[in-house]
C-alpha positions in Angstrom: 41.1 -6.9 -13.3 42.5 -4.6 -10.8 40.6 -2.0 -8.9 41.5 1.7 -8.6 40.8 4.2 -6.1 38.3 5.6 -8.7 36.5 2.7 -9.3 36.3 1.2 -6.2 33.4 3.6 -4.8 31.5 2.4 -7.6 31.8 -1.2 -7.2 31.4 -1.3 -3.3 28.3 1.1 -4.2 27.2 -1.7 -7.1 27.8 -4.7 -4.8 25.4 -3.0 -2.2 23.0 -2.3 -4.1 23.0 -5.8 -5.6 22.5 -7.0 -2.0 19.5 -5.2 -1.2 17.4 -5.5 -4.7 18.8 -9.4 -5.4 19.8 -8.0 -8.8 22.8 -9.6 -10.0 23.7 -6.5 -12.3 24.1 -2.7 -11.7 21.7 -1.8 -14.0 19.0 -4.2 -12.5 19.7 -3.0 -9.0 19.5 0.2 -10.6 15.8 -0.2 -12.1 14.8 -2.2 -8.9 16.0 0.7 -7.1 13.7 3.4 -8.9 10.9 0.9 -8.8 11.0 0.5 -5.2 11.0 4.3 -4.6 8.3 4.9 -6.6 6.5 2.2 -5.1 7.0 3.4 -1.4 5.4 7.1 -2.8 2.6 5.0 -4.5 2.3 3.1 -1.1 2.5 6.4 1.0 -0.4 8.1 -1.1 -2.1 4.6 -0.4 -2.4 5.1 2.8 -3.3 9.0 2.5 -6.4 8.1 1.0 -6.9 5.1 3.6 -6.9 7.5 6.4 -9.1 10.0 3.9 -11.6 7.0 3.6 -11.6 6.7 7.5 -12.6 10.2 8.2 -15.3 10.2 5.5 -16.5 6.5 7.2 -16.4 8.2 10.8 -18.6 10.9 9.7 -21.3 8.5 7.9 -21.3 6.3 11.0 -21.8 9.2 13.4 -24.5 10.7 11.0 -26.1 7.0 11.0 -25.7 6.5 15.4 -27.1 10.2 16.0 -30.3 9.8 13.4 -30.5 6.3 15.6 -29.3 4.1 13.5 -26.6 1.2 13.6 -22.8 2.0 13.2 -22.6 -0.2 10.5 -24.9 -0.6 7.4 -24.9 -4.2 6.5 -26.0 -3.8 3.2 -23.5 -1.1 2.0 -20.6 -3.4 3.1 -21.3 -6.1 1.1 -21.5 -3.6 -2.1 -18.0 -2.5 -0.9 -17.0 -6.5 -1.0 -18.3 -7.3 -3.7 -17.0 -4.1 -5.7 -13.1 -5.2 -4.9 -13.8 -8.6 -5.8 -15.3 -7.3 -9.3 -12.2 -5.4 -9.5 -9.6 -7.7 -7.9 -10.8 -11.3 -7.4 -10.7 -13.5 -4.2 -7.4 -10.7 -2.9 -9.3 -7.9 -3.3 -11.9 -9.3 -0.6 -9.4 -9.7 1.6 -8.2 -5.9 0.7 -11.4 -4.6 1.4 -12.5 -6.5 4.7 -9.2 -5.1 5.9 -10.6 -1.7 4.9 -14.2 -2.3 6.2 -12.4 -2.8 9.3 -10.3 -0.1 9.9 -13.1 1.9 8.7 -15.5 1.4 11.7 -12.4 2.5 14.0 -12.2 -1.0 15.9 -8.1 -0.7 15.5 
Protein backbone atom coordinates (compact mmCIF):
# COMPACT_ATOMS: atom_id res chain seq x y z
CA UNK A 1 0.00 0.00 0.00
CA UNK A 2 1.25 3.34 -1.01
CA UNK A 3 0.90 6.46 0.95
CA UNK A 4 -0.48 9.82 -0.34
CA UNK A 5 0.01 13.22 0.56
CA UNK A 6 -3.52 13.01 2.11
CA UNK A 7 -3.10 10.20 4.06
CA UNK A 8 0.13 10.54 5.28
CA UNK A 9 -0.82 13.26 8.11
CA UNK A 10 -3.06 10.77 9.31
CA UNK A 11 -0.84 7.91 9.65
CA UNK A 12 2.28 9.89 11.07
CA UNK A 13 -0.62 11.38 13.48
CA UNK A 14 -1.82 7.49 14.19
CA UNK A 15 1.72 6.17 14.62
CA UNK A 16 2.25 8.87 17.31
CA UNK A 17 -0.40 8.41 19.02
CA UNK A 18 0.20 4.73 19.15
CA UNK A 19 3.59 5.53 20.70
CA UNK A 20 2.34 7.45 23.54
CA UNK A 21 -0.90 5.31 24.65
CA UNK A 22 0.93 1.70 23.67
CA UNK A 23 -2.26 1.03 21.66
CA UNK A 24 -1.41 -0.89 18.72
CA UNK A 25 -4.62 0.57 16.86
CA UNK A 26 -5.96 4.10 16.00
CA UNK A 27 -9.08 3.62 17.61
CA UNK A 28 -7.36 2.30 20.89
CA UNK A 29 -4.95 5.16 20.96
CA UNK A 30 -7.97 7.04 20.28
CA UNK A 31 -10.06 5.89 23.46
CA UNK A 32 -6.75 5.87 25.54
CA UNK A 33 -6.41 9.25 24.51
CA UNK A 34 -9.94 10.54 25.85
CA UNK A 35 -9.48 8.47 28.86
CA UNK A 36 -6.30 10.07 29.83
CA UNK A 37 -7.77 13.58 29.37
CA UNK A 38 -10.47 12.91 31.33
CA UNK A 39 -8.44 11.39 33.90
CA UNK A 40 -5.93 14.41 34.22
CA UNK A 41 -9.41 16.72 34.82
CA UNK A 42 -10.53 14.12 37.38
CA UNK A 43 -6.92 14.27 38.76
CA UNK A 44 -6.81 18.13 38.65
CA UNK A 45 -10.26 18.39 40.61
CA UNK A 46 -8.46 15.82 42.99
CA UNK A 47 -6.22 17.90 44.02
CA UNK A 48 -8.66 21.02 44.27
CA UNK A 49 -10.41 19.41 46.96
CA UNK A 50 -6.91 18.26 48.47
CA UNK A 51 -5.87 21.80 48.92
CA UNK A 52 -9.80 22.50 50.04
CA UNK A 53 -9.32 19.76 52.73
CA UNK A 54 -5.99 21.59 53.84
CA UNK A 55 -7.49 24.91 54.40
CA UNK A 56 -10.44 23.41 56.28
CA UNK A 57 -7.56 21.15 58.45
CA UNK A 58 -5.49 24.49 59.04
CA UNK A 59 -8.47 26.20 60.43
CA UNK A 60 -9.46 23.12 62.85
CA UNK A 61 -5.87 22.92 64.06
CA UNK A 62 -5.51 26.65 64.69
CA UNK A 63 -9.07 26.56 66.46
CA UNK A 64 -7.63 23.50 68.48
CA UNK A 65 -3.75 25.36 69.34
CA UNK A 66 -5.57 28.77 70.31
CA UNK A 67 -8.40 26.98 72.79
CA UNK A 68 -4.88 25.18 74.05
CA UNK A 69 -5.12 22.28 72.64
CA UNK A 70 -2.78 19.92 70.51
CA UNK A 71 -2.35 20.43 66.70
CA UNK A 72 -3.32 17.14 66.08
CA UNK A 73 -6.33 15.04 67.46
CA UNK A 74 -5.24 11.59 67.76
CA UNK A 75 -8.45 10.15 67.90
CA UNK A 76 -10.03 11.87 64.86
CA UNK A 77 -7.06 10.54 62.71
CA UNK A 78 -7.54 7.14 63.18
CA UNK A 79 -11.44 7.62 62.17
CA UNK A 80 -10.00 9.20 58.98
CA UNK A 81 -7.73 5.82 58.65
CA UNK A 82 -9.96 3.69 59.28
CA UNK A 83 -12.77 5.30 57.01
CA UNK A 84 -10.35 4.90 53.69
CA UNK A 85 -9.57 1.52 54.59
CA UNK A 86 -13.51 0.72 54.90
CA UNK A 87 -13.73 2.33 51.63
CA UNK A 88 -10.47 1.25 49.93
CA UNK A 89 -8.56 -1.54 51.71
CA UNK A 90 -4.92 -1.71 52.73
CA UNK A 91 -4.24 1.41 49.57
CA UNK A 92 -6.52 3.53 50.83
CA UNK A 93 -4.48 3.66 54.27
CA UNK A 94 -1.71 4.62 52.49
CA UNK A 95 -4.01 7.35 50.57
CA UNK A 96 -5.08 8.78 53.67
CA UNK A 97 -1.84 8.90 55.78
CA UNK A 98 -0.52 10.80 52.79
CA UNK A 99 -3.54 13.13 53.40
CA UNK A 100 -3.22 13.23 57.25
CA UNK A 101 0.08 14.46 56.42
CA UNK A 102 -0.23 17.11 54.21
CA UNK A 103 -3.07 18.15 56.23
CA UNK A 104 -1.05 19.27 59.41
CA UNK A 105 1.16 21.49 56.85
CA UNK A 106 4.56 19.46 57.73
CA UNK A 107 5.31 19.57 53.69
Amino acid sequence: MTTTAATAPAARTAGTAAETTGARTADAAELIGGARERIDALDDRIIGLIQERMAVSAVIQDARITSGGRRVNLSREMEVLAHYNEALGKPGTALAMTLLELCRGRV
